[in-house]
C-alpha positions as CSV (number, residue, x, y, z in Angstrom):
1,X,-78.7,-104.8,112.9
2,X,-77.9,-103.5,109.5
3,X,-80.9,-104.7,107.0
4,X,-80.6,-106.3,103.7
5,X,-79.3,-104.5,100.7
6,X,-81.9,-102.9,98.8
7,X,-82.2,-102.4,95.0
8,X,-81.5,-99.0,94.8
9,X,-83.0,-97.5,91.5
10,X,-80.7,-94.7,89.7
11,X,-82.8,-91.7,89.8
12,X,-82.6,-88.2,88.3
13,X,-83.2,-85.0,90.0
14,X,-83.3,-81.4,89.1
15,X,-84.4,-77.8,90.7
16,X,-88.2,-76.8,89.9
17,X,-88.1,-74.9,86.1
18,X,-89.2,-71.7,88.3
19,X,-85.7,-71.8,89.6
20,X,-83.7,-72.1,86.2
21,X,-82.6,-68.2,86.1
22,X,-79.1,-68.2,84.7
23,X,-78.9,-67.6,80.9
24,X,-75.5,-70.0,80.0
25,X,-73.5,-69.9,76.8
26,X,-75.5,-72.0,74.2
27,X,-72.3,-73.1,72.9
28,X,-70.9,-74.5,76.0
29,X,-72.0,-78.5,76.7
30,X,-71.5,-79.7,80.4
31,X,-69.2,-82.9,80.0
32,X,-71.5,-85.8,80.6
33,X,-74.1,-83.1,78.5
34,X,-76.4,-82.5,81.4
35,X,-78.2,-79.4,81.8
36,X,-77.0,-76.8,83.9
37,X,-79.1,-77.2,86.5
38,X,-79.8,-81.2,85.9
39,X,-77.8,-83.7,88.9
40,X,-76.5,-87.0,87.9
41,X,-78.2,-90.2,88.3
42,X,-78.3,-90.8,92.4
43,X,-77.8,-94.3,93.0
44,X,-78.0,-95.5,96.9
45,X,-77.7,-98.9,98.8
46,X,-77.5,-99.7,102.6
47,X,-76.1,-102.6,103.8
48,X,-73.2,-102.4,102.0
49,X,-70.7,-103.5,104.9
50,X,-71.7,-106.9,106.8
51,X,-69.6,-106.1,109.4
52,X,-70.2,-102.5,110.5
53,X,-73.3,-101.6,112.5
54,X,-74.6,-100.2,109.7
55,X,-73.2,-98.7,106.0
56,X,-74.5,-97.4,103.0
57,X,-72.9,-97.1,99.1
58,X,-73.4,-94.0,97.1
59,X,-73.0,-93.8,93.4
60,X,-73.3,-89.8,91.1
61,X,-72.2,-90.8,88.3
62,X,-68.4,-91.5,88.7
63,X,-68.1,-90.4,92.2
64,X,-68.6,-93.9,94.1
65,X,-68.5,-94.1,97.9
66,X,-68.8,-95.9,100.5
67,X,-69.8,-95.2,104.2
68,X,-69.2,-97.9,107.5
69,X,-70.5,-97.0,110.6
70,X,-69.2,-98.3,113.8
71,X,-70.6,-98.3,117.7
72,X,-72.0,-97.0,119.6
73,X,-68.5,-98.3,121.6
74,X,-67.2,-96.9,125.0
75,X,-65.4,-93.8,124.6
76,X,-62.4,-92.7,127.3
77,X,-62.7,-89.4,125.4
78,X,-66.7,-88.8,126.1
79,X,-66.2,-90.0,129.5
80,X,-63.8,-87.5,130.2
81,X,-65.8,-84.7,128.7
82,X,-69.2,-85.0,128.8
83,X,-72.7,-87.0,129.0
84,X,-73.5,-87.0,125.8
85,X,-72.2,-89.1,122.8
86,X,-69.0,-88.6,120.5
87,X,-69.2,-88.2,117.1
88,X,-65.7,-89.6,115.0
89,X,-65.9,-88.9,111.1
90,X,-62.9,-90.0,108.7
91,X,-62.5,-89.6,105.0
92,X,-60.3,-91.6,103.0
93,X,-59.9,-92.6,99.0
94,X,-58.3,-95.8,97.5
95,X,-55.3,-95.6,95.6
96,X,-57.2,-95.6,92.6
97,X,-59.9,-93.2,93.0
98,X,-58.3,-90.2,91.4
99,X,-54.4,-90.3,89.0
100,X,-53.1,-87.5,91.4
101,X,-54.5,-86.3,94.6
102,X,-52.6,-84.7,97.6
103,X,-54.6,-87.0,99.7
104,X,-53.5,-86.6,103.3
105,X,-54.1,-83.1,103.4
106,X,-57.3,-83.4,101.7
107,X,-58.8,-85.8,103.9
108,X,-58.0,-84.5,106.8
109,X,-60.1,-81.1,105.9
110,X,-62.9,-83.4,104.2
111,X,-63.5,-85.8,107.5
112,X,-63.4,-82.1,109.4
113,X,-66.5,-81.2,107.1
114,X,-68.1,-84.3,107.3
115,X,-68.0,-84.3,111.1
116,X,-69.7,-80.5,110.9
117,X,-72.3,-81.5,108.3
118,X,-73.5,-84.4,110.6
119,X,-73.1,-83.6,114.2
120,X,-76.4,-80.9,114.0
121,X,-78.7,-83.6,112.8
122,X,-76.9,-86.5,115.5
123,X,-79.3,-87.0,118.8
124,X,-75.4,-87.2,120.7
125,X,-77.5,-87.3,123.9
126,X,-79.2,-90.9,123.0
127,X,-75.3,-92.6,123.2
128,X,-73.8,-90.8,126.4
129,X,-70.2,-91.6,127.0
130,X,-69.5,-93.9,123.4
131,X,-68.3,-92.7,120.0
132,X,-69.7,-93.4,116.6
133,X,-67.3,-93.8,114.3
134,X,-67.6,-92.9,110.5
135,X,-65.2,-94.1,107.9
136,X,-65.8,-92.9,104.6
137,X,-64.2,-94.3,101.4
138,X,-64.2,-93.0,98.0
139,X,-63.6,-95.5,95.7
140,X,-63.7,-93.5,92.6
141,X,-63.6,-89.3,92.8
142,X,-65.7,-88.4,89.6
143,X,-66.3,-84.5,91.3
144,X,-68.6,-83.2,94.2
145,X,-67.0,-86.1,96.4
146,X,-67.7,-84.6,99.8
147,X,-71.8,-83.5,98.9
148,X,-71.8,-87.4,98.1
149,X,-69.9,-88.9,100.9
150,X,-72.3,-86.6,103.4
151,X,-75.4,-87.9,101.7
152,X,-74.2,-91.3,101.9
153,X,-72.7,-91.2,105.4
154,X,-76.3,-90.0,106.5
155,X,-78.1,-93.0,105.2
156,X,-75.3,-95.3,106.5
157,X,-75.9,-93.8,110.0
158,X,-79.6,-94.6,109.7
159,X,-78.8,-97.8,108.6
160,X,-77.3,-98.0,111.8
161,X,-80.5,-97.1,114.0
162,X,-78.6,-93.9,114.9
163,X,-81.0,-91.3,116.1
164,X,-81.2,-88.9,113.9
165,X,-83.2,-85.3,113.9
166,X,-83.3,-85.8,109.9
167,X,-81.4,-87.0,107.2
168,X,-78.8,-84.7,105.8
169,X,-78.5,-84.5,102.2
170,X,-75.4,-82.0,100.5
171,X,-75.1,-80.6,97.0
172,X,-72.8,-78.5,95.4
173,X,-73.0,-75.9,92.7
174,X,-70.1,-74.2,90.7
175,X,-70.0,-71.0,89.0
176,X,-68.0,-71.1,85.8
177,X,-67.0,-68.2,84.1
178,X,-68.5,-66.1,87.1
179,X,-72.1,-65.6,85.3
180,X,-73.0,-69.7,84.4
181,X,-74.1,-71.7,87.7
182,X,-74.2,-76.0,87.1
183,X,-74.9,-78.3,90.2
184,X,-73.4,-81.2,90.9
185,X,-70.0,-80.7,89.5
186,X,-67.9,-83.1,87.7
187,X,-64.3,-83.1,87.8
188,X,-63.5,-81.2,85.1
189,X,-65.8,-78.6,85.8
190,X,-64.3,-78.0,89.5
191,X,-61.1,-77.7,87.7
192,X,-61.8,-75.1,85.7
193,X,-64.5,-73.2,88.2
194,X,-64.5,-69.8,89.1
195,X,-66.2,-70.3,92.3
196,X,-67.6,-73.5,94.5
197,X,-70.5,-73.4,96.6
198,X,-71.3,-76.4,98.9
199,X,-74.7,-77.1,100.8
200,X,-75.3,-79.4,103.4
201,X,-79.4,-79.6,105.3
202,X,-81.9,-81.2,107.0
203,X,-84.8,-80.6,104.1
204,X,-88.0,-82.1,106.4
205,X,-86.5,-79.5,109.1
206,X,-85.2,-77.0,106.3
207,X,-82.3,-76.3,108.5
208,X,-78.6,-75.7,107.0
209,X,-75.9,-78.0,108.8
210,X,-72.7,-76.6,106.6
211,X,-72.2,-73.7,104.0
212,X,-69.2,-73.6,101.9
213,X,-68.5,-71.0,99.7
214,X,-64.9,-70.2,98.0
215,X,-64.3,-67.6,95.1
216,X,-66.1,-64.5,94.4
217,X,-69.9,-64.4,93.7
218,X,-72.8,-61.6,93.2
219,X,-75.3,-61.6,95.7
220,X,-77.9,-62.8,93.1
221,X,-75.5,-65.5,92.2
222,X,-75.1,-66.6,95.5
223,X,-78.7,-66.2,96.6
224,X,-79.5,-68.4,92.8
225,X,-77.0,-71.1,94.1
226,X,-78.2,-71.6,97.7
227,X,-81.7,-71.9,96.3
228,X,-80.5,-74.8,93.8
229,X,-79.2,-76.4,96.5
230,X,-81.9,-76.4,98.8
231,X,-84.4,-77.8,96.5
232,X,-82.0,-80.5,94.9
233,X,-81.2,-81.6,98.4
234,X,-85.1,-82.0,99.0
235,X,-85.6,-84.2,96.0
236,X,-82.1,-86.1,97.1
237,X,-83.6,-86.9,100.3
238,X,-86.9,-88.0,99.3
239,X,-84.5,-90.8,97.3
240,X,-82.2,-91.6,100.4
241,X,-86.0,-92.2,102.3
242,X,-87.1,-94.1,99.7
243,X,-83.9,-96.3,100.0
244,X,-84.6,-96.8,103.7
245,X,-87.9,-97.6,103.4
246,X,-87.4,-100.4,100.4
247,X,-84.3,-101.7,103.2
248,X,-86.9,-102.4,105.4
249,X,-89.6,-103.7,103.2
250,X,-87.0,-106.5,102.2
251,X,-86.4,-107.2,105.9
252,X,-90.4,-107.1,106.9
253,X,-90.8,-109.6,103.6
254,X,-88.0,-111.8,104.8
């Protein structure tokens, strides 16, 4: 049974100071004038669906999603191939998420990245022989869409009482100008980036589920950009809990 909605209270996250290495351009102002290293407001609900076993709605600033999940149903596929459960992830955006967007193409590769971001933290073997399926919407695209929609899916499949090893929480990081690193990209500033770096974990287990890295980086770029990401998603997660655990205080309550 999917549980109430809960209030869901906008919070801001950023790296520890001891992590702010990279010297940017003091002329340069991040759109929505954030600090570098500074993630947008995180904004989560569960609940959001009352017809799907369980669903969750993200909101990072203009990047606004929302996650159904379905099942466990029988599965002909899992049947044929194994004991242990099927996991089904699809990615989609409304019409008017984004003024121009080669969607099909997109979403094809973004519910393939989903799928591997979440099947590592999925106990498959609790729903032998059934698929859970995943449908993931992005109502508006306001940049770092797929770090969101993995958050968000994650929450929506606890929602769902699907077992999980731990959350999984993703953040992304660009490098603009191949010497200035800001996390959690917004639109503009994947347009423009030099290189993209994605990051998606388990922070209680501290294990990576999906690297994605595109462009060229130095080693102590890289090694700056996977630390950022770590400890943002640690901070993100102890939000997505803290959203669980206020769904279930309302239900307890009611």
């Amino acid at each position: 049974m999917a549980s109430k909605p809960s209030p869901g209270v906008p919070t801001t996250y950023s790296p520890t100071p001891s992590l702010k290495k990279t010297r940017p351009d003091v002329d340069w102002v991040r759109p929505d004038s954030r600090g570098f290293h500074q993630c947008r407001p995180a904004f989560f609900r569960t609940a959001a669906v009352n017809a799907a076993a369980g669903s969750a709605y993200a909101e990072f600033g203009n990047t606004k999603v929302i996650v159904s999940i379905f099942g466990p149903r029988e599965s002909k596929k899992a049947m044929l191939y194994s004991d242990v459960g099927r996991l089904n992830c699809n990615v989609s955006y409304t019409k008017f998420a984004t003024p121009v967007r080669s969607q099909e193409a997109d979403c094809k590769e973004l519910s393939s990245m989903l799928h591997k971001a979440l099947e590592g933290a999925i106990l498959l073997e609790t729903f032998p022989k059934t698929t859970v399926d995943v449908f993931a919407l992005v109502l508006e695209s306001g940049g770092s869409d797929l770090p969101v929609v993995v958050s968000c899916a994650s929450l929506a499949l606890a929602d769902a009482g699907i077992m999980m090893y731990d959350l999984v929480a993703g953040v992304s990081v660009a490098s603009l100008g191949r010497k200035n690193l800001v996390i959690d990209p917004v639109q503009e500033e994947e347009s423009s980036q030099d290189g993209s770096l994605m990051l998606t974990c388990m922070p209680s287990r501290y294990k990576v589920t999906q690297l994605t890295i595109t462009g060229e980086w130095s080693s102590a770029n890289l090694n700056e950009a996977m630390e950022l990401c770590l400890d943002a998603c640690s901070k993100l997660a102890k939000i997505m809990r803290s959203c669980l655990k206020d769904a279930a205080s309302s239900v307890s309550q009611d």
